[in-house]
N, C-alpha and C positions, 0 to 999 in steps of 0.2 A: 152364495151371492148376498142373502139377506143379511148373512153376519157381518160380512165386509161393507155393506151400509149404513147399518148398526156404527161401526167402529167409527167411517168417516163425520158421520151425525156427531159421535161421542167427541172428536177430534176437532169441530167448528165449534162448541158449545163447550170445551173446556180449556181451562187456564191454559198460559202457555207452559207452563214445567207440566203440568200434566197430559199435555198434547205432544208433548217434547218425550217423555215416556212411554205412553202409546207406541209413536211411531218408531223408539227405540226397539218398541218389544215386535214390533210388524217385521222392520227390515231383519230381527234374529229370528223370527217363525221362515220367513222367507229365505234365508240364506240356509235354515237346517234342510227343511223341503228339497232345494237344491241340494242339497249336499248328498241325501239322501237317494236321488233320482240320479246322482251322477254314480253312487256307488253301486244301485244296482244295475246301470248300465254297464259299471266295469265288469261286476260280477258276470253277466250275460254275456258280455261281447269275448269275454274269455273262455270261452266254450269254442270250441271249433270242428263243426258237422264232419264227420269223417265219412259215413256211409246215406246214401241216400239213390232206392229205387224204387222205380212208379209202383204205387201201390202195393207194397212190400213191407215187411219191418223186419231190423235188424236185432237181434237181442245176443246177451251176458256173452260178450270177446273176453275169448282165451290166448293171452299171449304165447309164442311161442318160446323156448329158455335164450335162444340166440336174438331175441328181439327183432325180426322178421317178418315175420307173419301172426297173422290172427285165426283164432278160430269161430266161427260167429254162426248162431241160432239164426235162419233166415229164412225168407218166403212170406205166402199168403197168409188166411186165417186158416184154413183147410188144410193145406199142405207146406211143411218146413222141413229143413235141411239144413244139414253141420255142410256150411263155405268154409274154403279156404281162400284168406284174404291176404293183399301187403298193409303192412303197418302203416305204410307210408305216408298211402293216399288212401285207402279201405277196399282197392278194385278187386273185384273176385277173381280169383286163379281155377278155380276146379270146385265140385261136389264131393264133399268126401261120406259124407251116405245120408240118404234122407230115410231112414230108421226109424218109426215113428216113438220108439224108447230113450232114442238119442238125443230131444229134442232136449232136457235138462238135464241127460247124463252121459258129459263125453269132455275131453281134456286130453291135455297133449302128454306124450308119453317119448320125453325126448326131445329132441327138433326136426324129426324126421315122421313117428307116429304120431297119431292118434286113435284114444282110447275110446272105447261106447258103451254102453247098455243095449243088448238086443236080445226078444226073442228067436231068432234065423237058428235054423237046427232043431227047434222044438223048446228048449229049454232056455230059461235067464242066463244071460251070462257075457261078460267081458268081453268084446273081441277088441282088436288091435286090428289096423290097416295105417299104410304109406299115406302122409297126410295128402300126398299127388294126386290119391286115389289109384296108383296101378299097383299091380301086383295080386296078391291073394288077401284075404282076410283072416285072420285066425283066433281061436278062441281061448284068450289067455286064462280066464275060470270059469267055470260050471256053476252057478249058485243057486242053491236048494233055500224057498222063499220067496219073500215079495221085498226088493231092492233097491234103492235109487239113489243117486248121486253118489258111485263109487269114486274113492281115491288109489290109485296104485301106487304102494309104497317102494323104495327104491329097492326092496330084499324081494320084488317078486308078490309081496301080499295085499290084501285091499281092507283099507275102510270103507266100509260102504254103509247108508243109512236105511234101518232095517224098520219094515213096517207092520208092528205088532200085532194089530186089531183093529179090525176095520169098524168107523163111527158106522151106528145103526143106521141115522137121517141124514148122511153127509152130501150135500148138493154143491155138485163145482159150479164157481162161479164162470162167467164167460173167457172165451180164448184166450184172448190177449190179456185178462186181467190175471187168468190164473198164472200164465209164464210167468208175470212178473213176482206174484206173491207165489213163488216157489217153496217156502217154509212152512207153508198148510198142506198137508196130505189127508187122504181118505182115511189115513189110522188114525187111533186114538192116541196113540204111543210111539212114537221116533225114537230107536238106538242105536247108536254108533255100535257097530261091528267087526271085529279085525278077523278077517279068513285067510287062513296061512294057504299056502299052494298045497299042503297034503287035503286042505280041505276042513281044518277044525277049526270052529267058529268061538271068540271068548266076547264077551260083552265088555263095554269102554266105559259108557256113559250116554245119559238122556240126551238128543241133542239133531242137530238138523245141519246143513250149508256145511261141509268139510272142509279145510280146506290147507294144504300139507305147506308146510316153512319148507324151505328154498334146501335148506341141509335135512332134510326127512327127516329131521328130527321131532319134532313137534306138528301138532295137528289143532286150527282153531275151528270155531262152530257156534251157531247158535241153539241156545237150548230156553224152553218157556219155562217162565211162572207165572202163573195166574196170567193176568191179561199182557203180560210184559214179556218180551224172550231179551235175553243176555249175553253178551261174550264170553267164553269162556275157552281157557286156553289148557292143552297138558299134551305130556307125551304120546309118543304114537302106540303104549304099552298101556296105556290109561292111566298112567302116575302122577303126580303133582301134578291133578289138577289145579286151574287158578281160573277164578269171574274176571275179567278183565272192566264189564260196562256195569250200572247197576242205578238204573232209572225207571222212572214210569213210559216208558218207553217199547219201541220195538227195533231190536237192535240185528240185524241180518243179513249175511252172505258176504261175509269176512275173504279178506284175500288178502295176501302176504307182497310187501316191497321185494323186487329181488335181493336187495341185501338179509332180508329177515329179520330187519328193526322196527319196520312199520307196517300197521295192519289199517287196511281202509274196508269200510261196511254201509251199507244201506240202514239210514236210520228213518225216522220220524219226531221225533228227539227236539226237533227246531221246530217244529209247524205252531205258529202262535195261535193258531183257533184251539190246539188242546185241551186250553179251561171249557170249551163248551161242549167237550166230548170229542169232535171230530177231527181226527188227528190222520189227515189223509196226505199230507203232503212229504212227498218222500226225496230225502237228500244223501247227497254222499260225506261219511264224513271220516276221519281220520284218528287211529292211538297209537301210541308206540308200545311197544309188545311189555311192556312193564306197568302198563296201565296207566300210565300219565301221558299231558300232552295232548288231549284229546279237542282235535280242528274240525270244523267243520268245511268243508270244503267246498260246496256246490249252495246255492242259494234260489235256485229257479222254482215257481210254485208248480212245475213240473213232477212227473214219478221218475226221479234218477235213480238207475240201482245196477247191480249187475258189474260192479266193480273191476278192473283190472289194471298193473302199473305196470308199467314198463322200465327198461333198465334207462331209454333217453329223457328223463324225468318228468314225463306225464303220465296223465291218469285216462284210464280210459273207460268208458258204462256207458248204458242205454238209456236214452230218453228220449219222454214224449211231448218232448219242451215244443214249442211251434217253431216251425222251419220259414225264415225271410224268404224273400222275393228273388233277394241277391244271394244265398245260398242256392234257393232251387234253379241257379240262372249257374251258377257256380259247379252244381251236379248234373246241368244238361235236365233236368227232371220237368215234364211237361205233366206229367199224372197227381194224384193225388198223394200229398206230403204228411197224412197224418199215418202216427202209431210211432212205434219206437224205432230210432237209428241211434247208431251210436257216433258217440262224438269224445272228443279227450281235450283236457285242461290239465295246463302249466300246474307244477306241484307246487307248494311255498317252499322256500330256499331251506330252511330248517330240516324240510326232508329230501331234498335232492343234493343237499350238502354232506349226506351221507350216503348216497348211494355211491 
């Protein structure tokens, strides 16, 4: 307020060409402002709430290959469960197990299964059940070790991310925070794994977040240096590897376009407070598998992450953006609207022009 009085003083008390300048440079501060509050409304208003239950939160939807259904991390702070959801509108159809090892490690295996991490049995290991939930359960491998975020590749075998050594002082952080920052484990050391169905295990590469191209052929991930983790792309035999990202950044939990051209991840990469250290604001952003091309996608000072695309060209993740009035009037939702649902945004035509 005091500077805009300043100005109008400056404006009574000088020349007219120089009053006449002033007010040139006033009405282009003001039409940038505008300009700027219109785009992040479009940014925002482009977002559209898919899941929302009293007191709940939704987290990292797995599409189904038929683009149908979801699979989605859901429930309390205390207790969560793999739903199954429609794409359409986000309503839940059934529980497909609330496992408490499944909470970060489970995916669809087919259009019909899904895949988990469970101790049941005694031992780690794989099972498979009917995404409907009927039927039986069964245990696709036995793994000897400490394991999380398996991939089942199309020959029967898994990447899974293997946990070396556990830190001496390592302190998880709180519930909901830790879901989201999925990339931090109690080890010292994350390696990607491939365990054949006889059971022999060969090591790939350093690395965290798996996550398999649409033709099994290739497998991306992220892996740290120093305060920064990277993309990094290679075969599912560990060859040709390739860095895909390479910033002071943290760059994680890579997912594949159904075509296999485009890769979208959880960054931090954009948060402007970075210069003063705190680089807390988490966005979704977009590369295409050659390492060029690199969009950001999401704009909210929200934690977006949790990435997944679908074949009808949106993008769908988790966040704990604030939920309107007319959204929770939208979902029927009378309880409390905070923590994470998920929601999905229009792709840019550049990548839905090749799906």
């Amino acid at each position: 307020m005091m500077r805009y009085l300043s100005l109008i003083a400056l404006l009574l008390l000088a020349s007219p060409a120089c009053a006449e300048d002033l007010l040139d440079w006033l009405d282009e501060v003001s039409r940038a402002k505008a300009s700027a509050s219109a785009s992040q409304g479009i940014a925002h208003q482009g977002a559209k709430l898919l899941t929302l239950e009293d007191g709940e939160f939704e987290m990292y939807p797995k599409i189904s290959p038929n683009g149908k259904y979801l699979l989605v991390n859901s429930g309390k702070r205390n207790k969560a469960a793999v739903t199954r959801r429609l794409l359409e509108n986000g309503d839940e159809l059934n529980v497909v197990t609330d496992d408490v090892l499944a909470a970060d490690s489970f995916a669809w295996y087919g259009n019909k299964q899904a895949v988990f991490l469970s101790e049941r049995g005694g031992d780690l290991g794989i099972w498979s059940i009917s995404s409907d939930s009927q039927g039986a359960v069964n245990r696709l491998h036995r793994l000897t070790g400490q394991f999380i975020q398996p991939v089942v590749l199309h020959d029967g075998s898994v990447i899974a991310v293997g946990l070396m050594e556990k830190k001496p002082q390592f302190q998880k952080v709180k519930s909901v925070a830790w879901n989201f920052i999925n990339w931090q484990t109690e080890s010292s050391e994350t390696r990607l794994l491939r365990i054949q169905k006889s059971g022999a295990v060969s090591g790939l590469a350093a690395g965290i977040n798996p996550s398999l191209s649409p033709d099994g052929k290739k497998v991306v991930f992220s892996m740290q240096a120093g305060q920064s983790w990277h993309l990094f792309m290679m075969n599912v035999d560990g060859t040709e590897l390739v860095q895909l990202t390479n910033d002071h950044s943290v760059d994680v939990q890579p997912t594949w376009s159904p075509d296999g051209e485009w890769i979208a991840f959880t960054s931090n990469r954009g948060d402007t407070r970075m210069e003063r250290g705190n680089r807390s604001n988490w966005d979704i952003w977009m590369i295409h598998h050659d390492g060029r091309h690199l969009t950001r996608l999401t704009f909210d000072e929200a934690k977006d992450g949790g990435a997944a695309i679908a074949t009808n060209g949106r993008l769908y993740f988790h966040s704990d953006r604030k939920v309107s009035s007319s959204e929770r009037e939208g979902h029927e939702s009378k309880g409390s609207a905070a923590g994470f649902h998920i929601w999905s945004l229009a792709l840019p035509e550049k990548v839905t022009g090749t799906l």
